[in-house]
C-alpha positions, 0 to 999 in steps of 0.5 A, spaced: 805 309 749 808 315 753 802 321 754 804 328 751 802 333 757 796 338 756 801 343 757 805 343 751 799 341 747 796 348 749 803 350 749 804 348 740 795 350 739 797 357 741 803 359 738 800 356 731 796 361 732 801 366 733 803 365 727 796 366 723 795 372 726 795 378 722 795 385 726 791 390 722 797 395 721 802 389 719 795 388 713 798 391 708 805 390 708 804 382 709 799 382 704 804 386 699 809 381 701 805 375 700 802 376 693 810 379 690 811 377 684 819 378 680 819 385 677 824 386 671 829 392 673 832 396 667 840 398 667 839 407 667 845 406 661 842 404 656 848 403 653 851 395 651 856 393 657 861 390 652 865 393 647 870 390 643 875 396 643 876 403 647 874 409 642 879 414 647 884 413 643 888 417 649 886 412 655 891 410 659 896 416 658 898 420 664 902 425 666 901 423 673 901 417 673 908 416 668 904 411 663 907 414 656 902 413 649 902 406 646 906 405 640 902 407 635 899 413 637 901 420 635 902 426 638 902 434 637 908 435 638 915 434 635 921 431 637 926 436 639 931 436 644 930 442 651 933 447 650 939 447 657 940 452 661 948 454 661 950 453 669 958 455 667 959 462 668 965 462 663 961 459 657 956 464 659 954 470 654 957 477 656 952 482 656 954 489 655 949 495 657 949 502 655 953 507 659 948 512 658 941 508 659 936 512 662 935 507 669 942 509 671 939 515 674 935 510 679 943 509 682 949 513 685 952 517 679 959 513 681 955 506 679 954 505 686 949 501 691 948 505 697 951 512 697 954 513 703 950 519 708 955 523 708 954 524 701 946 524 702 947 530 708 951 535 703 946 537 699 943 546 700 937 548 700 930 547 696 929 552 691 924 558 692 919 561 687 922 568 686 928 564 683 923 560 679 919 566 676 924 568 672 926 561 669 924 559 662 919 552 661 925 549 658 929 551 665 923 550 669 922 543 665 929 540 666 930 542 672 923 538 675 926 531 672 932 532 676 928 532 681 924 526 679 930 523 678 934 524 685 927 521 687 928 515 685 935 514 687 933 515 694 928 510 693 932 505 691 937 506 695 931 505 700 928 499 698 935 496 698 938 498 705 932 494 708 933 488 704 940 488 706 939 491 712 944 496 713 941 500 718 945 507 716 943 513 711 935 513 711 935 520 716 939 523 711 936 520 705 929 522 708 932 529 709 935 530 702 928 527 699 924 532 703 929 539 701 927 536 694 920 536 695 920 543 697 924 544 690 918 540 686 912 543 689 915 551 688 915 549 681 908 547 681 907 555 685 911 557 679 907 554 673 899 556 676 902 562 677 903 562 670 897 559 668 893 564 671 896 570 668 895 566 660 888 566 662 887 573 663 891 576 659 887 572 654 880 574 656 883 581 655 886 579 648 879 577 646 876 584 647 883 587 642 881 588 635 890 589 634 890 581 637 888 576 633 888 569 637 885 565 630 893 562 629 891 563 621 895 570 621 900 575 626 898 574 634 898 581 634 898 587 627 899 594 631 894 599 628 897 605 624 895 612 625 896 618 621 901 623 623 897 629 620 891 626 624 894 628 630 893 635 633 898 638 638 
């Protein structure tokens, strides 16, 4: 019989004993796993897990992914053929506006897009506030939206030579727009000037007894004076 060398007894006694020995910071988790029994798990839905049918009545219709409704299912929505844009100019309908609508006065008076700069340049000068004085409101009022309008032709015209990009005509425009300005901001000089004097003579009215600023009888009776009163 072959004798087994002390070694590898020596060798097997201490790893038997390697395997019994338990470190004092592994006790814990040794003894934990050891005495660990099976734990029931509870599901967080609390729900069945099987139907027998969907209760979405719209699952697996999608826009995206082109799946229609199914055979039976309804929609809100009725069944009427698009309406087909028109693409033929000659089957289009013609639309006729009115010659005299307001938005013409954003363009030329001639119907054009960009008037030339020389009709731009041949324009005089801006009215002053002498000349304005002796207008009347209605004279004051007509005249303050023909510059309004003028205004609003040289913007259009503007905007549309940088988006053709022309390159003529703002100096002129500009300089026309300016004279314009001018015309505009004399008429307002005229109408505070004529704001101030209302204000004033309508303190001294107040002090009038032949004024009468109610509105229910005559703005203004004169005071009757007797001739026989009058000493000559």
């Amino acid at each position: 019989m072959a004798s087994i060398p002390v070694s590898r007894i020596a060798r097997r006694s201490w790893t038997s004993v390697q395997s019994d020995l338990v470190f004092p910071f592994l006790s814990p988790s040794v003894q934990y796993t050891r005495g660990t029994s099976h734990i029931p798990i509870s599901r967080f839905s609390t729900s069945p897990s099987l139907w027998k049918r969907d209760n979405n009545r719209n699952r697996g219709v999608s826009a995206i992914r082109r799946t229609g409704p199914r055979p039976r299912q309804t929609l809100s929505v009725l069944k009427h053929e698009l309406p087909k844009p028109v693409l033929d100019p000659k089957e289009k309908t013609k639309i006729e506006g009115d010659e005299d609508h307001g938005l013409w006065g954003f363009f030329h008076k001639d119907k054009k897009l960009l008037a030339a700069p020389g009709e731009d340049n041949a324009y005089g000068r801006a009215w002053t506030v002498n000349e304005l004085r002796v207008k009347s409101w209605d004279d004051l009022h007509c005249l303050w939206w023909v510059c309004m309008r003028e205004r609003n032709r040289l913007a259009t015209e503007k905007i549309e030579r940088n988006r053709i990009k022309a390159g003529f005509g703002d100096v002129e425009a500009e300089a026309r727009d300016k004279t314009v300005r001018k015309t505009m901001i004399a008429i307002q000089h005229t109408l505070t000037e004529r704001w101030y004097a209302w204000e004033e003579a309508r303190k001294v009215a107040k002090d009038d007894r032949e004024v009468d600023l109610s509105g229910d009888g005559p703005a203004y009776t004169p005071s009757v004076i007797s001739v026989g009163t009058l000493s000559y």
